[in-house]
C-alpha positions in Angstrom: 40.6 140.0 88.2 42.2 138.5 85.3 44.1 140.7 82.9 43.5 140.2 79.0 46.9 140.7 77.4 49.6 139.6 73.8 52.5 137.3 74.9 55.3 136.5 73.7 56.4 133.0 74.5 58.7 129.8 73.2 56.6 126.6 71.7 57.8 124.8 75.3 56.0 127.3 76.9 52.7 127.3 74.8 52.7 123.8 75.1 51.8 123.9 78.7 49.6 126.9 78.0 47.6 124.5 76.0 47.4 121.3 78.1 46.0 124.0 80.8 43.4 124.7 78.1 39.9 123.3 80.0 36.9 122.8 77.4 35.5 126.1 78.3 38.2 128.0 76.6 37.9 128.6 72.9 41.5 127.9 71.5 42.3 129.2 67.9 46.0 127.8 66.6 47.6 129.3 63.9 50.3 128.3 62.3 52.0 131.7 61.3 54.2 130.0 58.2 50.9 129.5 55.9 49.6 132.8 57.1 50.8 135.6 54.6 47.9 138.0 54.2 45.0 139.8 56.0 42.8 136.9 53.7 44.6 134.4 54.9 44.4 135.1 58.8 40.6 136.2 58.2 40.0 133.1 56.4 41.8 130.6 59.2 40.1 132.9 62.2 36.7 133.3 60.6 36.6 129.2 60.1 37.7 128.6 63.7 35.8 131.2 65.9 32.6 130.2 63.6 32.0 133.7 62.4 28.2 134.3 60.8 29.8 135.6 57.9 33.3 136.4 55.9 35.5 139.0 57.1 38.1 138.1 54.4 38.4 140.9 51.4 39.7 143.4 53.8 36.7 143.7 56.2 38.6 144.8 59.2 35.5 146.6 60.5 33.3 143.2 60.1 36.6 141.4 61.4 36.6 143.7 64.8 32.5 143.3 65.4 32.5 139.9 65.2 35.9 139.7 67.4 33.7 141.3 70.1 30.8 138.9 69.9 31.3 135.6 69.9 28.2 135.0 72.0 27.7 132.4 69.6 31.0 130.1 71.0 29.0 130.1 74.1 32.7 130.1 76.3 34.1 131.4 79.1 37.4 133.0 77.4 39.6 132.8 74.4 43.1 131.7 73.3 44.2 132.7 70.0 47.8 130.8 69.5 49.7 132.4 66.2 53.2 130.1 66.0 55.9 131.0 63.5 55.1 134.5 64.4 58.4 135.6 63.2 57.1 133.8 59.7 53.5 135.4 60.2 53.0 138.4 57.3 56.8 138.5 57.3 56.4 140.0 53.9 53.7 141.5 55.0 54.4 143.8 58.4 51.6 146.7 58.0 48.9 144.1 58.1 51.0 141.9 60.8 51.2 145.5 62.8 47.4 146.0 62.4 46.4 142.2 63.6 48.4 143.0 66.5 47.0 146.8 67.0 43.3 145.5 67.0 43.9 142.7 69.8 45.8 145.5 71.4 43.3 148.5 71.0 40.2 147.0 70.4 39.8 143.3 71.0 41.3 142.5 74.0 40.1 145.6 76.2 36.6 144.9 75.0 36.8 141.6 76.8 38.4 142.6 79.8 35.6 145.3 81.0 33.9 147.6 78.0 31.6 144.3 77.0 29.8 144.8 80.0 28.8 148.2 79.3 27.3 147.7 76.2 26.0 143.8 75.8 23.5 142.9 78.3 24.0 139.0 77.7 27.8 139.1 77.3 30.2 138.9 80.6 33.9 140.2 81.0 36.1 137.5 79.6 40.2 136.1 79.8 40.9 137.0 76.1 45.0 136.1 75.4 47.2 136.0 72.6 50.3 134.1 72.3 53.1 134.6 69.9 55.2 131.8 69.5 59.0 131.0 68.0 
């Protein structure tokens, strides 16, 4: 049983993360120096996981939904890479603190079992995040 979970690493070490990436796995890189606000992030995520529609404008609720779908992406688990985190919302921490809150509290322990007790079509799924300096 695989155990969905934040991690702090160094870029060596997300480097191998990613060359151990297979096709199956939706990655999502950030790069936390251009990210400096909740628009920013939810403008960089929303464009890489393919969200329906925006979650930028402070849509945290529409942000967290479609965090927990994804059906769409059609994989088998989920990388989301933020590097720079020192850099990311350094001006910014109560956002930065919230990012990290809802892969901690909601995101993440919706993909390790809760999806299967309320989607019918949607499987328990390896859901990590790495920050990296």
């Amino acid at each position: 049983m695989f155990k969905n979970k934040i991690i702090a690493l160094e870029y060596s070490e997300a480097k191998n993360i990613m060359k151990g990436a297979g096709s199956d796995i939706q990655v999502v890189e950030i790069d936390g120096k251009h990210i400096q606000s909740w628009e920013d992030y939810c403008a960089e995520v929303e464009v890489k996981m393919e969200f329906p529609t925006s979650c930028v404008n402070g849509n945290y609720d529409g942000y967290e939904d479609w965090m927990r779908d994804l059906g769409w992406l059609d994989k088998n688990g989920y990388i989301v890479v933020i590097y720079d985190f020192a850099e990311f919302m350094k001006d910014n921490l109560e956002i930065k603190n919230l990012v990290i809150r809802q892969f901690e509290d909601i995101i993440l322990p919706w993909w390790q079992k809760d999806v299967e007790l309320h989607s019918n079509f949607l499987k328990a799924s390896s859901f990590n995040v790495y920050l990296v300096d």
